[in-house]
matplotlib code that plots the C-alpha trace (Angstrom):
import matplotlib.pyplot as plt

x = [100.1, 99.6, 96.1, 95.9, 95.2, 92.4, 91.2, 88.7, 87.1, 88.7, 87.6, 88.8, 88.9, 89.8, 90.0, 87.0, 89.0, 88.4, 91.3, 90.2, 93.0, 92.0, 92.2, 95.5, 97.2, 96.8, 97.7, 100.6, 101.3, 100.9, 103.7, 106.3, 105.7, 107.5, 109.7, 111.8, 111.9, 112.2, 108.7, 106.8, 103.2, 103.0, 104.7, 103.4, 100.0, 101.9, 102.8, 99.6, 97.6, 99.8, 98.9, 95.5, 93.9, 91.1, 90.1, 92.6, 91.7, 93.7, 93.5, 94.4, 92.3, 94.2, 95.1, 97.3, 99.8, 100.7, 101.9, 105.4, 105.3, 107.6, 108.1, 107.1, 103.5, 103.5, 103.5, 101.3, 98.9, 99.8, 99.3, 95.8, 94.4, 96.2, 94.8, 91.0, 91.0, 92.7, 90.1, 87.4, 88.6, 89.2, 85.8, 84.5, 87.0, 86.2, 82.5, 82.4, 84.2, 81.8, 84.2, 84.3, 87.4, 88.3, 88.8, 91.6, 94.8, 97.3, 97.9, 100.4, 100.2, 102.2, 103.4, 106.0, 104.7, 104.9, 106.7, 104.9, 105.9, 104.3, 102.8, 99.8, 98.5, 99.4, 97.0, 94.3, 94.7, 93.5, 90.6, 88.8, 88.5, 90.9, 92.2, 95.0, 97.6, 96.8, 100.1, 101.2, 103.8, 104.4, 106.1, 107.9, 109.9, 108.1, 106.8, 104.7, 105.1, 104.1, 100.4, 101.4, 104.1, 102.1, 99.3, 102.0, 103.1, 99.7, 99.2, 102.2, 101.3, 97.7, 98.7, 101.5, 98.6, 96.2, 92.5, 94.2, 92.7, 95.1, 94.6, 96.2, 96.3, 97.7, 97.9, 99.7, 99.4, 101.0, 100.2, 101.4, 104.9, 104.6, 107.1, 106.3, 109.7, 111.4, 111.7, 112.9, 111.5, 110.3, 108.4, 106.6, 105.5, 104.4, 102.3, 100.7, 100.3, 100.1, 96.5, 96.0, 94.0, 93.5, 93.3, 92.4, 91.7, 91.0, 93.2, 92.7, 92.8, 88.8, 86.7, 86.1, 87.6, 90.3, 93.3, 96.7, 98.8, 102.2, 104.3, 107.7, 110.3, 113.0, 115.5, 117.8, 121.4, 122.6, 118.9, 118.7, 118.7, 115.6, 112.9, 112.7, 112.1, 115.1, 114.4, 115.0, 113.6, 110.6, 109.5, 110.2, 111.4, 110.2, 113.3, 111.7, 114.1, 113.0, 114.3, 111.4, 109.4, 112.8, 113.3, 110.0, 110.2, 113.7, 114.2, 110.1, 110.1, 112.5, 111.8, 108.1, 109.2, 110.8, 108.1, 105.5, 107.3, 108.1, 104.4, 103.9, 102.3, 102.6, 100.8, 98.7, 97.0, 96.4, 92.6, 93.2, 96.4, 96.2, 99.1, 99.7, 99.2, 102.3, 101.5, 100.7, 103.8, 104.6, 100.9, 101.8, 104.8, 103.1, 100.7, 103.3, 104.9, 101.6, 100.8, 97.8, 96.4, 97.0, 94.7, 94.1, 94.9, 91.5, 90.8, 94.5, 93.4, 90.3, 91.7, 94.2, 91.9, 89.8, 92.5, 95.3, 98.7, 98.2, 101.7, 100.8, 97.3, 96.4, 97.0, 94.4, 92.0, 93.0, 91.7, 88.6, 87.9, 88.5, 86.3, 83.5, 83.4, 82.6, 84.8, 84.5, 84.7, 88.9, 89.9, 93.2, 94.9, 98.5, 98.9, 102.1, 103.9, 107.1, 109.2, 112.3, 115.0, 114.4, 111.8, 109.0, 106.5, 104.1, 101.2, 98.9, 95.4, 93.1, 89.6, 87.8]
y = [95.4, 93.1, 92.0, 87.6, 85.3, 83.1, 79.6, 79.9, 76.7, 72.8, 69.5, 66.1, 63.1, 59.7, 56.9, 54.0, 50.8, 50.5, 48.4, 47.0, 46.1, 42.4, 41.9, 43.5, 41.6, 38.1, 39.3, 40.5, 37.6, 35.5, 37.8, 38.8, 35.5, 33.4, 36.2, 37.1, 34.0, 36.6, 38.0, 35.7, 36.0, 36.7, 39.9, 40.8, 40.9, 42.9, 45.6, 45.7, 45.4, 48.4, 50.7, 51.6, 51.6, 49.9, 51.0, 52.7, 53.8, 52.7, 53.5, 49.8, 46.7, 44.1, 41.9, 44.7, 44.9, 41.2, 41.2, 43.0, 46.2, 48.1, 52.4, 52.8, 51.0, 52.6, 56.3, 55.9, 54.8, 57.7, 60.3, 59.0, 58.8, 62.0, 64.2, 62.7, 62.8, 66.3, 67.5, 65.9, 68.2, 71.4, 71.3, 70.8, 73.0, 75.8, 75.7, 76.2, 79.1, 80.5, 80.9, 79.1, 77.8, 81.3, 83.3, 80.8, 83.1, 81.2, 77.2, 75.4, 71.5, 69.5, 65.7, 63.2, 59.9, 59.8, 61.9, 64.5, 66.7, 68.4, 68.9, 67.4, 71.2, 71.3, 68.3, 69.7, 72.8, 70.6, 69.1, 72.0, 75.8, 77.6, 81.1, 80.6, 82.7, 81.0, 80.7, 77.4, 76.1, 72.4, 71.5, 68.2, 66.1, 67.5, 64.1, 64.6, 67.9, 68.9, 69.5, 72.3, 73.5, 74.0, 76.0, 78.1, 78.9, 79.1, 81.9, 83.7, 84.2, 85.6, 88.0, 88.9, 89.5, 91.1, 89.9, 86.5, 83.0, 80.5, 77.0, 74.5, 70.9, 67.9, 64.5, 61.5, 57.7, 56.2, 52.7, 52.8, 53.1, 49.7, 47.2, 43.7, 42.4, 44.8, 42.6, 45.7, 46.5, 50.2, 48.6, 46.4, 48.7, 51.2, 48.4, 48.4, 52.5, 54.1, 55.0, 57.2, 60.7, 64.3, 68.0, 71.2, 74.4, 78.0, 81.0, 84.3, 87.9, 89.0, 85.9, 85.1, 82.0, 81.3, 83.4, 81.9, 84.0, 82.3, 79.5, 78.3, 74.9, 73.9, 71.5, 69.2, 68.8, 65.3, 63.7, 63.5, 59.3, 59.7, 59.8, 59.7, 57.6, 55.4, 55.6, 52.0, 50.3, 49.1, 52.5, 54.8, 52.7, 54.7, 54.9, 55.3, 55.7, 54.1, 56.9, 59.3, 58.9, 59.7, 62.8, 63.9, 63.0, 64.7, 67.2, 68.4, 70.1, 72.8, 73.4, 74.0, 75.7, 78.4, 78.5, 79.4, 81.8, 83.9, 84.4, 85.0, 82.0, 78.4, 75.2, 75.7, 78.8, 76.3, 75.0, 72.8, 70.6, 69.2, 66.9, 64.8, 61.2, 59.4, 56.4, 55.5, 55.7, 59.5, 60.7, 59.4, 60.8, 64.3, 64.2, 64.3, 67.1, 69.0, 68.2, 66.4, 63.3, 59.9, 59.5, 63.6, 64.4, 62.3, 64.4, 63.1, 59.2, 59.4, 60.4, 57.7, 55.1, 55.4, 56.5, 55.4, 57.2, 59.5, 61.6, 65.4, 64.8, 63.6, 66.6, 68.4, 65.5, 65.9, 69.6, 69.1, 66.4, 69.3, 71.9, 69.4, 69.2, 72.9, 75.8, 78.4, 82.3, 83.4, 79.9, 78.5, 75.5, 74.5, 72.5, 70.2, 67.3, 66.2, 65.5, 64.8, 67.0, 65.6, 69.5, 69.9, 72.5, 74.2, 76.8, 78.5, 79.4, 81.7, 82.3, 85.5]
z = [102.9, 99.5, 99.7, 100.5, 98.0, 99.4, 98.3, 96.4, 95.5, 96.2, 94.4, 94.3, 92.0, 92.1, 89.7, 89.2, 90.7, 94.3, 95.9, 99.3, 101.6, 102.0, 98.4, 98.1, 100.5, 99.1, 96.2, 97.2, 99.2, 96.5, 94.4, 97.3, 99.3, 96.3, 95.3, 98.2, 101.3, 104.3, 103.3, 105.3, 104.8, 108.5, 107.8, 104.7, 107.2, 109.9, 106.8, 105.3, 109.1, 110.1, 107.4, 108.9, 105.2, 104.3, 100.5, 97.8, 94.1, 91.3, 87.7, 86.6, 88.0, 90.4, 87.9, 86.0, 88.9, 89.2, 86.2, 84.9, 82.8, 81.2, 81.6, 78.8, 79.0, 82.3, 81.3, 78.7, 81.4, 83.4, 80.7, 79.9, 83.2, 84.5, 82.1, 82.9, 86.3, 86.5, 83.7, 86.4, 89.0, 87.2, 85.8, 89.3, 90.7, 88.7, 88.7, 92.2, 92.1, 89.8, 86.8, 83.4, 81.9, 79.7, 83.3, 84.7, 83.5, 84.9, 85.7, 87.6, 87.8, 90.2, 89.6, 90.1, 89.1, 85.4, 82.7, 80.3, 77.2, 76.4, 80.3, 81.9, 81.4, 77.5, 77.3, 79.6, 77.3, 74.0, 76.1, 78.1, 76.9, 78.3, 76.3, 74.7, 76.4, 79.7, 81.4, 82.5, 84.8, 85.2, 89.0, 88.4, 91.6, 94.4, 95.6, 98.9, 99.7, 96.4, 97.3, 100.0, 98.5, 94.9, 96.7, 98.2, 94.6, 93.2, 96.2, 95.8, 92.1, 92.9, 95.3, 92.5, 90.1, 92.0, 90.2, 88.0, 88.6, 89.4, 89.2, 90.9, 89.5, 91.6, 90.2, 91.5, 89.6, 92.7, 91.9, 88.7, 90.1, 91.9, 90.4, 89.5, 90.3, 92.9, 96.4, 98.4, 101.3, 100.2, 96.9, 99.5, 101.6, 98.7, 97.5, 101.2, 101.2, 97.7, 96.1, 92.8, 93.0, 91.6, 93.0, 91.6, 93.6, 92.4, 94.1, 93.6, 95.6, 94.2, 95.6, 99.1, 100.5, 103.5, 102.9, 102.0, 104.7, 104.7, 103.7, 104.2, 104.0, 105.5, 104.1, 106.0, 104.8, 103.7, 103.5, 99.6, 100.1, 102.6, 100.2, 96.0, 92.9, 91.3, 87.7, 85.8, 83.0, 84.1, 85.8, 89.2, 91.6, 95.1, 97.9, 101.3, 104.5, 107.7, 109.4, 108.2, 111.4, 113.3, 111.5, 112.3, 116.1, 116.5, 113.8, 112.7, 115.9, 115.4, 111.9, 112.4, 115.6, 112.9, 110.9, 113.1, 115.0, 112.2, 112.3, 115.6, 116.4, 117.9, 117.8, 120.4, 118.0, 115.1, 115.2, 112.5, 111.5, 108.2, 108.0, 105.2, 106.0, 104.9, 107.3, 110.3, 112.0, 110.5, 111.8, 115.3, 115.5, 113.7, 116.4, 118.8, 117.4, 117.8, 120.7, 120.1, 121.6, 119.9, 116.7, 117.0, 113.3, 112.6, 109.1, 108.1, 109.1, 107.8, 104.5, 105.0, 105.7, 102.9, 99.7, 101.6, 100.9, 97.2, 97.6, 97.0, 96.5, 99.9, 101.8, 99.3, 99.9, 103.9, 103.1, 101.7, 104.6, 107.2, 104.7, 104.6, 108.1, 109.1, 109.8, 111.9, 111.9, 112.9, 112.8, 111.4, 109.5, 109.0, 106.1, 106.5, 104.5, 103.9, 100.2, 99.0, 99.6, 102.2, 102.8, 105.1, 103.7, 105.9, 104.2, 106.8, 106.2, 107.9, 107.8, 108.5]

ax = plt.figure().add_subplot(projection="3d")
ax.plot(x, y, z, "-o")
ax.set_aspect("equal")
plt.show()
C-alpha cells in the first residue's frame, strides 16, 4: 500500500480593501440601475440581500470598479497582486510546516482569473528562494473546483515521490473580472458574490498532517454552457447557468453517491463536509444532498459570509475555518465544489 500524502500545513491571504455589502450595493445600484431598466433597485437589493455576505476583499478600492477598464489594465492588476498575495501564503504556508523555501521540490499553482507567462510560479520563483530545479506546474481553467481538485494533484504527486514537498498555490482575482458595462444577469450577480483571496498548503508523505486518501470527479455531458468565462476586450466575462442549483439537487446525488462508495463509505461517515460556498442557494441545496439540516454546512457560510464567493480559493479558506475549529482523533472531511466542465470534485481527508 503506497504510503498517504497528508496536509501538512494550510495558510490564507487576502487582499487590504475590505468591501462591505452595504457599500457595494449602492454602488452597484447606482451603475446597473441606469444601465439596464429591468434592474430595479428593488432587485438589485433582493440579489445582493440573498447572497448572505456581509464583507469581501478586493485588491482595487470601490471607486476602481465603477469605472470601465480594459483586459489589458486588468491583468496587469492581476499579475501584481497575484504574485503578493500568493508569496504571503507560501511564506506562511511553509513556515508552518517547518521547511524553508529551498525544501519545496515541486509547485503546482492553480488560477483562472487572469493570464500569466511566464506562470504565477515563474514570478514567485524571482521573489522567494526556491532551488532552482524546483518543478513547477501551472493549472489554468479550473474555475471553482480548482481548489479541490489542485490538492488532489498536489497529493497524487507526493505519494508519487515518496519524501518531495509539494506546494500548492491557489489564487483567484475575482473582482477584477467584474465588467463595467456588461448588464447580464450573471455579471450582476458576480458583482453581488465574487471576493479576491490566496491559498497555499504544504503536502508531503514525511510530516504528520490529515492524510489525502482519495479523490475523484465526475463530469456531466452537454453542461460546458453551465459555468465559465467569455473572453472579450475588456476582460473574462463570467457565464453562470441558473440551473446550477438544479444540477446539484437532481444530479450531485448520484455522482457523490459513486464517489463515496468506491470508498466504502457514505455521508453519514463524513464528520466534516467542506463544500465550497458558491451561494446561498447551492449550500442549501448541498446541505440537502448531505443530509444535513438547513444552515448545517456553517464552516462553508461562515466563510461565505465574511469573503464572500473567492472561486478555488474558498474551499481552502472553508478548510482552514474547519482546521481552526478543532479536529478530532479518526475523524473525516469531504472536500467538494463544483467547475466548469461542468465537474464536481470531491478529495477526502482523514485524520489519525
Amino acid at each position: 500500500m503506497n504510503t498517504p500524502a497528508r496536509l501538512n500545513a494550510l495558510a490564507t491571504a487576502v487582499p487590504d480593501h475590505i468591501l462591505r455589502q452595504s457599500d457595494a450595493l449602492p454602488a452597484a445600484a447606482r451603475l446597473f440601475s441606469k444601465q439596464a431598466a429591468e434592474m430595479s433597485p428593488q432587485r438589485l437589493a433582493r440579489i445582493f440581500g440573498n447572497t448572505a455576505i456581509e464583507t469581501r476583499n478586493t485588491c482595487q478600492p470601490l471607486d476602481w470598479y465603477l469605472a470601465p477598464h480594459d483586459f489589458s489594465e486588468r491583468n496587469g492588476l492581476y499579475l501584481r497582486h497575484a504574485a503578493a498575495l500568493l508569496q504571503h501564503a507560501a511564506e506562511t504556508a511553509i513556515a508552518e510546516a517547518e521547511l524553508a523555501p529551498g525544501d519545496i521540490d515541486m509547485i503546482i499553482t492553480v488560477s483562472s482569473t487572469g493570464i500569466a507567462t511566464p506562470s504565477l510560479d515563474a514570478l514567485l520563483v524571482q521573489r522567494m528562494p526556491f532551488r532552482d530545479d524546483v518543478q513547477r506546474l501551472p493549472v489554468f481553467g479550473l474555475g471553482c473546483a480548482g481548489g479541490v481538485q489542485g490538492l488532489a494533484r498536489a497529493a497524487a504527486l507526493a505519494r508519487g515521490q515518496p519524501g518531495s514537498n509539494v506546494l500548492l498555490l491557489v489564487v483567484e482575482l475575482c473582482s477584477l473580472t467584474l465588467r463595467h458595462g456588461d448588464r447580464s444577469k450573471s455579471n450582476i450577480i458576480a458583482t453581488a458574490l465574487f471576493g479576491d483571496g490566496a491559498a497555499a498548503a504544504v503536502i508531503s508523505t514525511d510530516a504528520p498532517g490529515p492524510a489525502i486518501t482519495a479523490w475523484g470527479e465526475h463530469t456531466w455531458p452537454d453542461t460546458l454552457d453551465v459555468m465559465g468565462w467569455d473572453a472579450g476586450n475588456d476582460g473574462l466575462r463570467v457565464i453562470f447557468s441558473r440551473d446550477i442549483p438544479t444540477i446539484i439537487e437532481q444530479d450531485f446525488q448520484a455522482a457523490l453517491d459513486i464517489f463515496l462508495g468506491r470508498q466504502e463509505l457514505n455521508c453519514r461517515q463524513i464528520d466534516h463536509f467542506v463544500a465550497h460556498p458558491g451561494g446561498a442557494k447551492v449550500l442549501d441545496a448541498l446541505e440537502a444532498v448531505f443530509g444535513l439540516p438547513l444552515g448545517g454546512l456553517e464552516a462553508s457560510r461562515e466563510v461565505m459570509r465574511r469573503h464572500g464567493n473567492m472561486s478555488a480559493v474558498t474551499v481552502l479558506f472553508v478548510l482552514r475555518e474547519v482546521y481552526q475549529a478543532g479536529l478530532q482523533a479518526q475523524q473525516r472531511l469531504l472536500l467538494s465544489s463544483m467547475g466548469p466542465g461542468f465537474t464536481a470534485a470531491f478529495t477526502l481527508l482523514e485524520t489519525d
